[in-house]
N, C-alpha and C positions, 0 to 999 in steps of 0.2 A: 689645652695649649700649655706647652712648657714656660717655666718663670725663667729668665735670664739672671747669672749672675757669673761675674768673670771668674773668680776663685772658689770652691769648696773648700772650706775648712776642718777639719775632723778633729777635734778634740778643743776642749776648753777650758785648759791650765794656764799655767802662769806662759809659754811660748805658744798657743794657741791665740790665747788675747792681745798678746803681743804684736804677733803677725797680722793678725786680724787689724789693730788699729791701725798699723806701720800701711797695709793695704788702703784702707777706708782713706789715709792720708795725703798716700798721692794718687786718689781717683778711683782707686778697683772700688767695685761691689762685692758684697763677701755675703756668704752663708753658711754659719758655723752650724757642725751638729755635737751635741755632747750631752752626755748623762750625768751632771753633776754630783751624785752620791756617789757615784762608783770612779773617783778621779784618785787614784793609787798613790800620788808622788804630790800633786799640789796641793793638795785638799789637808795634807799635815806636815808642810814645808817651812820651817822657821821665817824662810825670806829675808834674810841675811845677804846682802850683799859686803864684798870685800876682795880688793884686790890681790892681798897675797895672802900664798900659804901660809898661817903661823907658824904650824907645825917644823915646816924647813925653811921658814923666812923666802919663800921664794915666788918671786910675781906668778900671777897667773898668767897661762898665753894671752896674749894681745889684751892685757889688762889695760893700757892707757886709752885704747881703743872703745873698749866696752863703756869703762867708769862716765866718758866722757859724753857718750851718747844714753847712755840709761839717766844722766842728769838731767835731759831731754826730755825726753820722753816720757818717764810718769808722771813728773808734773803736768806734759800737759796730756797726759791720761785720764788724769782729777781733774783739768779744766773740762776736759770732754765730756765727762760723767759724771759730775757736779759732786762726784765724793771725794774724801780723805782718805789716802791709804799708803803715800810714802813717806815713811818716817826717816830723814836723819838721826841718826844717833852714834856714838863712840863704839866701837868695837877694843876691847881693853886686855890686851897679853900680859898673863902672871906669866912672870920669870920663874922660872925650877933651878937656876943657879945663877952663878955669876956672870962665868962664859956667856949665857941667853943674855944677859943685860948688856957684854962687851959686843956682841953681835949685834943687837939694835943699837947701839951709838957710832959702831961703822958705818951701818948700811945708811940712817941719819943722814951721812953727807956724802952718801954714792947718788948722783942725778935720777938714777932709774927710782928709788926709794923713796927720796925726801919729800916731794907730793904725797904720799900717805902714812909717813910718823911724824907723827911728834917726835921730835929734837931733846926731849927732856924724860928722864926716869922720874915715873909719879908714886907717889904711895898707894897703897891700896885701897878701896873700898870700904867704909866700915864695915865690919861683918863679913868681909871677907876672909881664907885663913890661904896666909901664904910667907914661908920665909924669905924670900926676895920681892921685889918691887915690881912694878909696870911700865908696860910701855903703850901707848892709847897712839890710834888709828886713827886718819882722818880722811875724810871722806865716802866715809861708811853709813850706814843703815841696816833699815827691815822694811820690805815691802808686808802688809797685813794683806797677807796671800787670800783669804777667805771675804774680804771687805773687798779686794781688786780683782776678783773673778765674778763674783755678786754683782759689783759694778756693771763689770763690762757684758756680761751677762745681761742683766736687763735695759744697759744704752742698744746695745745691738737688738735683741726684742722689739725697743722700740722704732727700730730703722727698719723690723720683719726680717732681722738676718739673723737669726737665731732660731735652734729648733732641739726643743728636751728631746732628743730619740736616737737610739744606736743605730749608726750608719753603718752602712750593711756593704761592705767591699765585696761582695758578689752582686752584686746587682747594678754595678758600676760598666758602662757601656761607654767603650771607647773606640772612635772614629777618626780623621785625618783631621780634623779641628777640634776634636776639643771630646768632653764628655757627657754621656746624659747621664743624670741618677735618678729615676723614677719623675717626677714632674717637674725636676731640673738640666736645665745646661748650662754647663761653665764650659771655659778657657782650659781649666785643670783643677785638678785635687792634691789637694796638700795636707798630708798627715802629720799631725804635731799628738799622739796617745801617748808617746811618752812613756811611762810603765808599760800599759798596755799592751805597746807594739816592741818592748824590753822585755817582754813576758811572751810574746808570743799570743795572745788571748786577743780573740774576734777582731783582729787588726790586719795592718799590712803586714807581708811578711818580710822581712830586712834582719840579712845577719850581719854582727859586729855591735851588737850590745854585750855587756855585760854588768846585770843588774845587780844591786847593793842592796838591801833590805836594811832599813835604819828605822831605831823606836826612841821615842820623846816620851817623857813625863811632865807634866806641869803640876806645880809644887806650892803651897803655902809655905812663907815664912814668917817669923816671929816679930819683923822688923823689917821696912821696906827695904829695897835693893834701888842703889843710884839710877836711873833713865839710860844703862847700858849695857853691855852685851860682854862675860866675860869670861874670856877663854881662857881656861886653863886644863889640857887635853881634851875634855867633855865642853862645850857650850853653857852658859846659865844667863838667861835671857829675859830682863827684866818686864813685866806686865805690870795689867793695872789691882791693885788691893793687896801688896804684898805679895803676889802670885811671880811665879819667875818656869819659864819654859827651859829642861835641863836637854840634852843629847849632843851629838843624835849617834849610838852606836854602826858599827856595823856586822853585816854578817852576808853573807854569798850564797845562802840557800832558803827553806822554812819560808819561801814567799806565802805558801797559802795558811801558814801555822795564827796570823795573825801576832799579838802582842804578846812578850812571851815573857816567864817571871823571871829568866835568870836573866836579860836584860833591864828588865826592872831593879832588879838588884844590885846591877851594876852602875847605873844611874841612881840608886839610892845612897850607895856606900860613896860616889864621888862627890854626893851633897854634904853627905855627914862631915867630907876631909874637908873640904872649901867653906863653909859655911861655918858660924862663931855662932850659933843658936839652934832653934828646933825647925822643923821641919814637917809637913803633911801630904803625901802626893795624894793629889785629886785626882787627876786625869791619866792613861797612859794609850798612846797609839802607836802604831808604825805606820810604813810606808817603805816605800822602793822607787829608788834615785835609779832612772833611766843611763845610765854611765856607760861607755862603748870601752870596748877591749882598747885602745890607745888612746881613750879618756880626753878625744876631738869629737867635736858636736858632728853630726849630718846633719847637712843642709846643703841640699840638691837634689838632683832629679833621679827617681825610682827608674828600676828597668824597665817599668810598664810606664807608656805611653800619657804624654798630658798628665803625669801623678810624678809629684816630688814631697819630700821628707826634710819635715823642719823638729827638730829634736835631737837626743841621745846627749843634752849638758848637763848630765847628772844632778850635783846638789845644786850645781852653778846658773839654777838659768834665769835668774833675777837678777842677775850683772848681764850674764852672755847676749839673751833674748833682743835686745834690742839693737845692738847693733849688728847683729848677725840677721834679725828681719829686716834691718835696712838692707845688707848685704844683699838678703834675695830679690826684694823689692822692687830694688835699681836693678836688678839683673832683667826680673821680666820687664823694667818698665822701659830702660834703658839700654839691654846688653850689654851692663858690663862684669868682668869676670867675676865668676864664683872664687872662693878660697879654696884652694885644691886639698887642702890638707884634711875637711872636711866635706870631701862630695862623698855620697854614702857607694858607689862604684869601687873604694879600694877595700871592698870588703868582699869583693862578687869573686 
């Protein structure tokens, strides 16, 4: 006898868990399948949230939307799962000149803005190395990407909606309601690989990704670093023991190369410039940001039947995730519309 459950879930990252919870929420039954060692993008994902670009000072799409619903939602993620893993903390932009400092005291008292700056040029960090000043973020964070998949990993286990094994998209049987998968029937299956399915590897197949391959170093230094996150081109991201997470480059090819020394080197020498002491890297990994040629999520319904696509937010889906798995949420639970700018169809 087949088990019932209204949604299959396929993958189990940071937008897999997400959706999964946002289900469990208003009612569905869910049964996730994923192979946690082999998770491409979450598995070494800063978890950073932040509504605007630094880099152009400029919001992210539908940033007031996200911010507002991701304040939501992981807390009561850790009430669900009795763990800690969303940390507010300061996101803090070094200036490289003046002009960068004249541009955050406009934008300051533009309405779209003032919700996430501070109003005020702060000094630097000790131990930071920069000739101009700062400008600190609010409303920012890091989700502990590996402590909130752990989580929710073993809450769903214990609801039996969980299952360690690669799911196998051939062997998926679909009919005028719904699908079987070997000793299951859902409503539909919903793919959230992420890398995976941006790579092309044992996944659905959907075109209009275009993946990023980015690598992090995590670093000893000589003297702690403040309880914040601070950007100045490269990321450097505060941990526990003096330790500070650096990145995350990019690059558009060399997915299977693994971590590679000349971006280690590059993450080395932007420690050397920024930092007023010594330094030791520990650790160095990559990974690959799931990002779509017009850098809009999917999330909507595949060309195959009963099967839709919750993914493609690149670095972003520790902001985006949640309110975009409301999005769909209410769509099957409620019919109402999808965001057209993201149905994965404008790429067919």
């Amino acid at each position: 006898m087949k088990k019932h459950f209204d949604y299959i879930v396929v993958g189990g990252g940071i937008s897999g868990c997400v959706l999964s919870y946002t289900l469990m929420k208003y009612g569905a039954s869910v049964l996730m399948f994923d192979l946690p060692k082999e998770n491409k993008s979450s598995a070494v994902a800063a978890g950073l949230w932040n509504p605007v670009v630094l880099k152009r000072m400029k919001k992210v799409w539908m940033a007031d939307e996200m911010m507002a619903e991701l304040h939501t939602v992981y807390p009561d993620m850790e009430r669900w799962t009795g763990s800690e893993f969303f940390d507010p903390i300061a996101i803090r932009r070094v200036f490289h000149n003046a002009g960068e400092q004249n541009t955050w005291i406009e934008l300051c008292d533009a309405p779209a803005f003032s919700p996430y700056l501070e109003d005020s040029i702060s000094p630097l960090p000790e131990g930071v190395v920069g000739a101009f000043e700062s400008g600190q973020m609010k409303g920012t964070g890091r989700l502990n990407v590996l402590g909130f998949m752990e989580a929710m990993h073993a809450a769903l286990r214990k609801e039996e909606s969980f299952r360690e094994e690669r799911f196998d998209w051939n062997a998926v049987v679909r009919d005028s309601e719904g699908v079987d998968y070997k000793d299951v029937r859902a409503h539909a299956v919903i793919s959230c690989e992420g890398a995976q399915m941006a790579l092309g590897k044992e996944s659905l197949a959907q075109d209009g990704f275009s993946p990023v391959k980015g690598e992090v170093i995590r670093v000893k230094l000589d003297k702690p670093l403040k309880n914040e996150c601070i950007h100045q081109k490269h990321f450097m991201l505060s941990e526990e023991n003096m330790e500070v997470t650096v990145g995350a480059t990019y690059a558009w090819d060399g997915f299977d190369k693994g971590p590679t020394k000349e971006k280690k080197q590059e993450l080395e020498e932007h420690v050397s410039k920024v930092w007023k002491g010594s330094s030791k890297t520990l650790d160095h990994k990559c990974g690959v940001r799931p990002a779509t040629k017009d850098r809009r999520p999917l999330v909507g319904p595949h060309s195959l039947a009963h099967t839709w696509i919750f993914g493609g937010m690149g670095s972003r889906a520790v902001l985006m995730a949640p309110y975009l798995a409301k999005v769909l949420v209410e769509h099957f639970m409620y019919g109402t519309e999808l965001i057209e700018e993201c149905l994965p169809k404008r790429f067919h």
